[in-house]
C-alpha positions as CSV (number, residue, x, y, z in Angstrom):
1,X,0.0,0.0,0.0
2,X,1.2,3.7,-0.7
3,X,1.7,6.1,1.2
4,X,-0.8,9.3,1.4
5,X,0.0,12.6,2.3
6,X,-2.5,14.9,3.5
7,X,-3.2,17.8,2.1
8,X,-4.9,20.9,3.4
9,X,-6.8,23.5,1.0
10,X,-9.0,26.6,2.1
11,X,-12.1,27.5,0.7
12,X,-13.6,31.1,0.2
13,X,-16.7,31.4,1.6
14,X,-18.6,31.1,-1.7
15,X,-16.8,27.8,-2.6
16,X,-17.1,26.4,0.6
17,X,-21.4,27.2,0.5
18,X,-21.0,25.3,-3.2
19,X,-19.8,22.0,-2.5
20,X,-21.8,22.2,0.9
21,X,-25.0,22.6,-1.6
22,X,-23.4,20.6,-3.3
23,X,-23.1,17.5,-0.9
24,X,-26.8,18.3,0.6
25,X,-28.1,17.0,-3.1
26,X,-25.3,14.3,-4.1
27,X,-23.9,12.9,-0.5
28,X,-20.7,13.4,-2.2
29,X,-18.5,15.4,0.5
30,X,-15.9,17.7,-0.3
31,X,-13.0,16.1,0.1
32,X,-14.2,13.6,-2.0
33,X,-15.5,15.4,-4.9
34,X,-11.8,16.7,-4.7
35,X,-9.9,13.7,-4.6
36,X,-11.9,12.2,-7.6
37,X,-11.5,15.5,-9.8
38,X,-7.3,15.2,-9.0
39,X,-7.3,11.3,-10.0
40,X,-8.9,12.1,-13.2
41,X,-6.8,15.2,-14.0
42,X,-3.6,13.3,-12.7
43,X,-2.4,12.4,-16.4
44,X,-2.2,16.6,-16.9
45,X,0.0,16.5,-13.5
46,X,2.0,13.3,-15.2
47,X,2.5,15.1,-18.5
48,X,3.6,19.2,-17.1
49,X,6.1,17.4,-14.5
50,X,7.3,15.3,-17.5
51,X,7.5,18.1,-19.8
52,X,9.3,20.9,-17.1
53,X,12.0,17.8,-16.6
54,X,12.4,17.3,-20.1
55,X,12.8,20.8,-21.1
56,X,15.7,21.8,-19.0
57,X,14.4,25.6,-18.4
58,X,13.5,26.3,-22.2
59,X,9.5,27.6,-21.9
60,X,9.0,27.5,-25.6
61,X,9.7,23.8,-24.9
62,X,8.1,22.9,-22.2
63,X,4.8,24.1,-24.0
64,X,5.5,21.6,-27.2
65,X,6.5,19.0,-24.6
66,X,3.3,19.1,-22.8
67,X,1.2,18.8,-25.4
68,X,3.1,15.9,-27.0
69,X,2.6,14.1,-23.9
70,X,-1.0,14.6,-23.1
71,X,-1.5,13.0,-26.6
72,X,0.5,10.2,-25.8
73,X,-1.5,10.2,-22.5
74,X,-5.0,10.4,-24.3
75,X,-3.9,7.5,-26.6
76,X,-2.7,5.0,-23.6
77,X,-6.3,6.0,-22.3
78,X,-8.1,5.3,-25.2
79,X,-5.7,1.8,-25.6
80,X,-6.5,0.7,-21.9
81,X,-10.6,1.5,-22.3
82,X,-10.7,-0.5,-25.6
């Protein structure tokens, strides 16, 4: 099993009357609805971490880098759903 850090986030009022709406109609809590949105955007972390490596301080790069690996991300997706 991995490791999980914690993280701690702070909500504006307006936000934080959202996802309590928000959780009154779905059941889903906050931290929940968070955790699930940052696993499915996890592949953008993957590929802007693997692009600012890659890239070696050079922004024009990083920019081509990025996208060239969210496409090779998107096409692993579509591989593993077929």
């Amino acid at each position: 099993m991995s490791k999980q850090k914690e993280v701690t986030i702070r909500l504006d009022d307006t936000t934080s009357t959202l996802f309590a709406e928000y959780e009154a109609y779905t059941r889903v809590s906050p931290e929940h609805y968070l955790q699930q949105l940052l696993e499915k955007t996890l592949p953008t972390l993957e590929a802007m971490v693997g692009a600012l490596r890659e890239a070696g301080g050079d922004e024009q790069a990083v920019m081509e880098l990025f996208g060239k690996k969210m496409a090779e991300s998107l096409l692993r997706q579509q591989a593993a759903g077929a």
